[in-house]
C-alpha positions as CSV (number, residue, x, y, z in Angstrom):
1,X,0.0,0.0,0.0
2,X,1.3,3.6,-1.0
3,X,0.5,7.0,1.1
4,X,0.4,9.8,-0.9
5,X,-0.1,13.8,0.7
6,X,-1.9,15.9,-1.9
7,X,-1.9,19.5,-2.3
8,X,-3.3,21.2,0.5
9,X,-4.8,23.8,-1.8
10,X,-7.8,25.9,0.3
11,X,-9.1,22.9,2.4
12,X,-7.8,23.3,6.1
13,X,-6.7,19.8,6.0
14,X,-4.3,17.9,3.8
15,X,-6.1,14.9,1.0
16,X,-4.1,11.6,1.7
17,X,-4.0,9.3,-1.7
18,X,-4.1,5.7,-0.6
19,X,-2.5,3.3,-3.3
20,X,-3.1,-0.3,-3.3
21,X,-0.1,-2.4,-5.7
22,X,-2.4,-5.2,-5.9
23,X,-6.2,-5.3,-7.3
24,X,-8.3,-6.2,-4.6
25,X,-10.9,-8.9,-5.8
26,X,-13.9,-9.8,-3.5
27,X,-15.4,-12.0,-5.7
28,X,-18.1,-12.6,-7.8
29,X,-21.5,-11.0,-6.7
30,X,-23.7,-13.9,-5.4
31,X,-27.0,-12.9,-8.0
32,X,-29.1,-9.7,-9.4
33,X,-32.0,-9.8,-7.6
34,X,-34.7,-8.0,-9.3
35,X,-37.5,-6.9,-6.9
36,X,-40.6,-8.5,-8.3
37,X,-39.9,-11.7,-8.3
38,X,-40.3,-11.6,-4.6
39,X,-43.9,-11.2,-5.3
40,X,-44.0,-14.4,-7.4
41,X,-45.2,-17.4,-5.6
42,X,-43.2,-20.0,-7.7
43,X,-40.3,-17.8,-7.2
44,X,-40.6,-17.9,-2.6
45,X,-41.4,-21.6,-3.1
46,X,-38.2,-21.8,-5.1
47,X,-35.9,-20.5,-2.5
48,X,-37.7,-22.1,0.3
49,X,-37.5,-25.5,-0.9
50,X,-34.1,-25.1,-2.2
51,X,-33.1,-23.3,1.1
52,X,-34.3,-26.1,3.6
53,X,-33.0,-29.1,0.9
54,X,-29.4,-27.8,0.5
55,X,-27.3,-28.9,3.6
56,X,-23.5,-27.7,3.7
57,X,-21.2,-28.4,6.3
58,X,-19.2,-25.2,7.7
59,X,-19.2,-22.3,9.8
60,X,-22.2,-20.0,9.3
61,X,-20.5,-17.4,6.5
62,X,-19.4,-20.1,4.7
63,X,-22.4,-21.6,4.6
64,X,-24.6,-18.8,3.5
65,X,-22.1,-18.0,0.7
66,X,-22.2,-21.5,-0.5
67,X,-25.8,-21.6,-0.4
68,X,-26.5,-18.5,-2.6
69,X,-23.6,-19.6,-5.1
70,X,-26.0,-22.6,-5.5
71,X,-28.7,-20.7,-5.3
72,X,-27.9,-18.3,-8.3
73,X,-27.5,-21.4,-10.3
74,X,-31.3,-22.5,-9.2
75,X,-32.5,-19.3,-10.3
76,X,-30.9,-18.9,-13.7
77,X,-32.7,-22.4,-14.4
78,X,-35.7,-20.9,-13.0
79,X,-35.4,-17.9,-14.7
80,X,-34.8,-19.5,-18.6
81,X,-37.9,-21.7,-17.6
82,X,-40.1,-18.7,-16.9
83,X,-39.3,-16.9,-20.0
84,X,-39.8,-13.2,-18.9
85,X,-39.6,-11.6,-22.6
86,X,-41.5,-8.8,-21.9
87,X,-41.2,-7.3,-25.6
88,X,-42.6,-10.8,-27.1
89,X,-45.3,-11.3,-24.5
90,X,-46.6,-7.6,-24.9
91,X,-46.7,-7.4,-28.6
92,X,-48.6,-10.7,-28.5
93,X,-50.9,-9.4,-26.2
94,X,-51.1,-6.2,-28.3
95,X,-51.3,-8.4,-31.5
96,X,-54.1,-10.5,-30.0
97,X,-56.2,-7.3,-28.7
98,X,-55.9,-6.0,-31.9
99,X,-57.8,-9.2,-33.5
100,X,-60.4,-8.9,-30.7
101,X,-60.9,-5.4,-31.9
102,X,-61.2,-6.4,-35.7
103,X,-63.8,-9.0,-34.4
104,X,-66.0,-6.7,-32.7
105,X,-65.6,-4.0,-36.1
106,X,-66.9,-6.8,-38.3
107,X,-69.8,-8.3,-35.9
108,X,-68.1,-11.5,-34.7
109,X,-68.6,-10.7,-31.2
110,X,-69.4,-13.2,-28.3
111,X,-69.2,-13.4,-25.0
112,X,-66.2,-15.4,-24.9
113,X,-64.6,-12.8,-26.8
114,X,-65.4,-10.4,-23.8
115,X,-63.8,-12.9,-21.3
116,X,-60.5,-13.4,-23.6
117,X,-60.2,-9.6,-23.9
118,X,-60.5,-9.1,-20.0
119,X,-57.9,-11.6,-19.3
120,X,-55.4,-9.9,-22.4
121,X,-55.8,-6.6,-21.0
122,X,-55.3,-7.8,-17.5
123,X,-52.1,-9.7,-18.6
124,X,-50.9,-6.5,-20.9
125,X,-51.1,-4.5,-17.8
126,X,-49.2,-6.8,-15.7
127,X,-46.5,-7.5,-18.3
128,X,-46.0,-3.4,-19.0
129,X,-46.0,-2.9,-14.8
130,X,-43.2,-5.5,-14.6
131,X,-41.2,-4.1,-17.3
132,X,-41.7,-0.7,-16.2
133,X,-41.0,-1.7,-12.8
134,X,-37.6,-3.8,-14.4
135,X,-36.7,-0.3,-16.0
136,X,-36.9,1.8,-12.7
137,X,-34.7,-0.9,-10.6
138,X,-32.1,-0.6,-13.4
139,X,-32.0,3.0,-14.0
140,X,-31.7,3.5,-10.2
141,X,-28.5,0.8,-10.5
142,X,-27.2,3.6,-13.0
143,X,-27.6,6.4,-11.0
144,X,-26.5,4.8,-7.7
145,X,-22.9,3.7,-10.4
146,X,-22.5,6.6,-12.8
147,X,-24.0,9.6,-9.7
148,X,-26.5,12.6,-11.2
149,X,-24.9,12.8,-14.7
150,X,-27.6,15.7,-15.7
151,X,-26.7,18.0,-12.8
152,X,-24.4,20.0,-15.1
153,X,-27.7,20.3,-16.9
154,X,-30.0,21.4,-13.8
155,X,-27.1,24.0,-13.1
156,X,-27.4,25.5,-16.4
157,X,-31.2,26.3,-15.9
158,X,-31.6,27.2,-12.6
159,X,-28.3,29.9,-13.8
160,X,-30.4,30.7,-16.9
161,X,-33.9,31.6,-14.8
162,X,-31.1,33.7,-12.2
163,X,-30.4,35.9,-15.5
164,X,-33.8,36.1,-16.7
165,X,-34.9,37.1,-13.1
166,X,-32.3,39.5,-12.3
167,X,-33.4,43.3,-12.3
168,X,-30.4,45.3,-14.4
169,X,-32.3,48.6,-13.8
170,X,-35.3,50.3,-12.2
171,X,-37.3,53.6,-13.4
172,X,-38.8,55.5,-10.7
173,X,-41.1,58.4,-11.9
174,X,-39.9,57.9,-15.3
175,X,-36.5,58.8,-14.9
């Protein structure tokens, strides 16, 4: 490890600079974990099961990092076997509402055509929550990595309204 002092420059303390020779590697992260799947019933009976059938002999850090290297493995499966396109199962969704709606235009309407087009708009909705909801977790990964990348951008407004706002001269009584 190397200890460098940086300029002082017009903090009233001196920056240190700590150098490491070596990389330090910590691993691969155990599995992404995206939020919704906690909601999914297959998904807790998953973990549960696989979490009271895996038995691994060691001291309890060990153990739980053994299990969830095991565990990631179980989920890819799970995962692949799931599907989870969300761009394939909404455009068939869309696809299919669409030749509900060409039904109903040339009066080959039924009832069961009103329950299939319940249950298509009820599994659009879900599917476009869930991607949505796949979106928000992931840009909030980005921001949390990459920090407010657009703040350069709110600085130049908020400077622009300052201008706009600022009084450069006043009349009073016409003069």
């Amino acid at each position: 490890m190397k200890q460098i002092g940086l300029k002082r420059a017009f903090f009233d303390y001196a920056p240190i600079l700590l150098e490491t020779t070596q990389a330090v590697n910590w691993g691969p992260i155990p599995f992404k974990m995206i939020n919704w799947w906690v909601e999914l019933e297959d998904f807790k009976q998953l973990v549960r099961r696989f979490w009271t059938n895996t038995h691994i002999e060691g001291w309890g850090s060990y153990v739980i990092k053994e299990k969830l290297k095991l565990l990631k493995s179980e989920i890819k499966i799970w995962k692949k076997d799931r599907g989870g396109d969300f761009k394939k199962e909404i455009a068939a969704a869309e696809d299919w509402l669409h030749q509900l709606d060409l039904k109903m235009e040339s009066n080959e309407w039924n009832a069961a055509n009103v329950e299939d087009r319940k249950f298509t708009l009820y599994s659009l909705e879900e599917n476009l929550l869930k991607r949505d909801r796949l979106a928000f977790q992931k840009s909030k990964v980005k921001w949390i990595k990459e920090g407010d990348a657009n703040s350069g951008y709110f600085h130049s407004v908020v400077n622009r309204r300052a201008k706009l706002a600022e009084i450069k001269c006043m009349k009073i009584n016409n003069e």
